[in-house]
C-alpha positions as CSV (number, residue, x, y, z in Angstrom):
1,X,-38.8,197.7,32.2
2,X,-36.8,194.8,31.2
3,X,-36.1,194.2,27.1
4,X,-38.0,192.0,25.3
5,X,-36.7,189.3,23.0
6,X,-37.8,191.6,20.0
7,X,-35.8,194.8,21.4
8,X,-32.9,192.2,22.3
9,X,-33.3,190.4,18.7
10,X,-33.2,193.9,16.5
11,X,-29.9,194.9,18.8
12,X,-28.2,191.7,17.9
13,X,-29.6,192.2,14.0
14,X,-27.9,195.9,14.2
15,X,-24.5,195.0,15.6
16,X,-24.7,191.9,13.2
17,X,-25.1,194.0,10.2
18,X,-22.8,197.0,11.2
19,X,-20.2,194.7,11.9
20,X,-20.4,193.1,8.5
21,X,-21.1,196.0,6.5
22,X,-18.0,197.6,7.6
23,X,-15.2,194.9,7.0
24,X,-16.2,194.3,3.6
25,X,-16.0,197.8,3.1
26,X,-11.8,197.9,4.3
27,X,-9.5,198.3,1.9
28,X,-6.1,196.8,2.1
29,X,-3.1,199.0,1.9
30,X,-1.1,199.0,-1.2
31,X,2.9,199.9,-0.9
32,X,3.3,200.2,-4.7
33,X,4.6,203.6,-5.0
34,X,2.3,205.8,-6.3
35,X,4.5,207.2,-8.9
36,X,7.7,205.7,-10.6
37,X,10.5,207.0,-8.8
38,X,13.8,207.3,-10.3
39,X,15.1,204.5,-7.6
40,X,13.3,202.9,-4.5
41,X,12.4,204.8,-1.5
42,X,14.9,203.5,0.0
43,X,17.5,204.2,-2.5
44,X,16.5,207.9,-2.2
45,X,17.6,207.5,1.5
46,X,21.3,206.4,0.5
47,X,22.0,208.4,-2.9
48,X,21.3,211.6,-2.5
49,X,23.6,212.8,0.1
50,X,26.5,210.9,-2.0
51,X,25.7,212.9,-5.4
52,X,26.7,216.1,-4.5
53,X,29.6,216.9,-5.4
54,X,30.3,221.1,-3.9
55,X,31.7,220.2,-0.5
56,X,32.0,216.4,0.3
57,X,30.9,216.8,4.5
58,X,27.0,217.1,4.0
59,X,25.5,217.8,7.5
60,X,21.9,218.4,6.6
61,X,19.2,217.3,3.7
62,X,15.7,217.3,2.9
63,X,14.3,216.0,0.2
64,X,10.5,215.8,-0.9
65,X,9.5,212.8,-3.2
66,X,6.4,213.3,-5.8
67,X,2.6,212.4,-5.6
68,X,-0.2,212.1,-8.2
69,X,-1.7,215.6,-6.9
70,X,0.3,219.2,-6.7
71,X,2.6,217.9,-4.1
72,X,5.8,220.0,-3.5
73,X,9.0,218.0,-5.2
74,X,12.6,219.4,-4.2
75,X,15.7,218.6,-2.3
76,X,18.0,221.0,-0.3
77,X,21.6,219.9,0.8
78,X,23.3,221.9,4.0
79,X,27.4,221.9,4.0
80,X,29.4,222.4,6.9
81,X,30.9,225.4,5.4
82,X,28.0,227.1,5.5
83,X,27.2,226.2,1.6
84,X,23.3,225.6,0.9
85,X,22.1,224.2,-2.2
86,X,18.2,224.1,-3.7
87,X,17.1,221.8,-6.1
88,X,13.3,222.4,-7.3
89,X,10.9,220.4,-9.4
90,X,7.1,220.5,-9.7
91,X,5.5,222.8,-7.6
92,X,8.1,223.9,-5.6
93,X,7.8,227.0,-3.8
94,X,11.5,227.9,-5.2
95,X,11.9,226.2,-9.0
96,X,15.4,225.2,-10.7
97,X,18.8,225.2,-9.4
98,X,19.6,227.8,-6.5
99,X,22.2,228.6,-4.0
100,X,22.7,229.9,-0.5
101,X,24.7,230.2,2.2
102,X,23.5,230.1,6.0
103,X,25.9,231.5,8.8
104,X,27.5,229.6,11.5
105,X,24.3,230.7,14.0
106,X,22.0,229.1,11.6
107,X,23.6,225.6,11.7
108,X,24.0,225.8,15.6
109,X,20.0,226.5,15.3
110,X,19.8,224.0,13.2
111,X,21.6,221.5,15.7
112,X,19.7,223.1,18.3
113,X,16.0,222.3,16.5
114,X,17.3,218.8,16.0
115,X,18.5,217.8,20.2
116,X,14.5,219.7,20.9
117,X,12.8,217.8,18.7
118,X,14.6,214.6,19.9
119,X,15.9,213.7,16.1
120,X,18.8,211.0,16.9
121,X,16.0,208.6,19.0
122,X,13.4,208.8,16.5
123,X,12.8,205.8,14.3
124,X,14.2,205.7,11.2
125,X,11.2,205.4,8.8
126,X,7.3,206.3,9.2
127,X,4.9,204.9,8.8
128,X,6.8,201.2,10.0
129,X,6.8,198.8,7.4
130,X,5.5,199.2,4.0
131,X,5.6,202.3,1.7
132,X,1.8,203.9,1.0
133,X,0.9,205.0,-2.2
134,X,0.3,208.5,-3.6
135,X,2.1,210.0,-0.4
136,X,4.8,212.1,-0.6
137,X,7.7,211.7,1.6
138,X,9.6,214.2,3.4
139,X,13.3,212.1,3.7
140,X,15.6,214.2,6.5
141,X,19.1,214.0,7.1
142,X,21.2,215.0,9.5
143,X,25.3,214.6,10.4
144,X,26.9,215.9,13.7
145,X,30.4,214.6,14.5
146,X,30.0,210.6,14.5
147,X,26.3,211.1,14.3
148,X,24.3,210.6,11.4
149,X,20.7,210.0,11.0
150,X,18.2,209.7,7.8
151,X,14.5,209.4,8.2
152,X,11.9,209.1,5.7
153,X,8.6,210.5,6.8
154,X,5.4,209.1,4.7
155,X,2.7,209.1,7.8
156,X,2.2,208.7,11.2
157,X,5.3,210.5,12.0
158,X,5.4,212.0,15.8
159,X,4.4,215.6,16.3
160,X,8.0,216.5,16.9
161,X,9.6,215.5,13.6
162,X,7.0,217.4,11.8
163,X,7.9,220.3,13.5
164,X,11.4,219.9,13.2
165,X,10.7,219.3,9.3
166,X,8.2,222.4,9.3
167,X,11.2,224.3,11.3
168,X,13.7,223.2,8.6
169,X,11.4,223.9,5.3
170,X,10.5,227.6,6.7
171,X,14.2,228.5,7.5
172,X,15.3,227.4,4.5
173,X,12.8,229.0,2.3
174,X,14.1,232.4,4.7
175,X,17.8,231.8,3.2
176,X,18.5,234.9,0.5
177,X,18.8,232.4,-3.2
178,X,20.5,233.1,-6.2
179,X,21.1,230.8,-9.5
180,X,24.3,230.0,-8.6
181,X,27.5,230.9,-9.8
182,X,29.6,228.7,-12.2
């Protein structure tokens, strides 16, 4: 039974309407920042590894930027020596000012987590291009030798940096803290 000019008119009227309903229903992105940050995004990338003043050869950071919601807000610094220090804001699963110190096997771990997840060849920022708003960001660092590598994860970000950053976040919360010493 072949279509008839009504059946064939309705069809075009269908994909005529859905396809118009839709676009004026998309909403551009915004890259405001959802929140006023101290500096811009990428600002957060550069200063905070050169603020610290314990032991100047940082070889690991993470740092979690704020959002409207209950979004977790701290950063965590890794020295070579072994030193480990927490900084916690809002809803941090660890608030204030803490300190650590992770053996020799937990850095090579470290190390270890970063070649599997294939850190050094990932791009340096996710989503590409602009900022979104009201998502946090998850800004990783990482020095080995000559090697050095920041990325700042809003979105989009491959399966195997959020593991490593999932790795990171649950072996660092696995550290034994204490306010630390003056």
């Amino acid at each position: 039974m072949a279509p008839t000019h009504r059946s064939f008119s309705l069809i075009v009227y269908f994909l005529f309407a859905l396809f118009f309903s839709c676009t004026h229903r998309i909403q551009p992105v915004q890259t405001t920042p959802v929140v006023e940050l101290e500096h811009e995004p990428e600002e957060y990338i550069e200063l905070k590894s050169d603020t610290v003043d314990v032991d100047p050869i940082l070889i690991a950071s993470m740092l979690k930027t704020p959002c409207f919601g209950t979004c977790p807000v701290f950063e965590a610094w890794v020295y070579k020596n072994g030193h480990v220090r927490w900084c916690g804001a809002e809803n941090s699963p660890m608030p204030g000012n803490l300190e650590s110190t992770a053996s020799p096997d937990w850095i090579e771990a470290l190390y270890n987590k970063a070649e599997l997840s294939g850190f050094w060849e990932l791009q340096d920022q996710y989503p590409g291009g602009a900022w979104l708003e009201d998502i946090p960001m998850t800004i990783s660092y990482l020095r080995l030798e000559q090697k050095e590598k920041r990325i700042a994860d809003q979105a989009d970000a491959p399966v195997s940096l959020l593991r490593f950053e999932q790795w990171l976040l649950q072996h660092l919360m696995e550290l034994e803290w204490a306010p630390p010493t003056e």
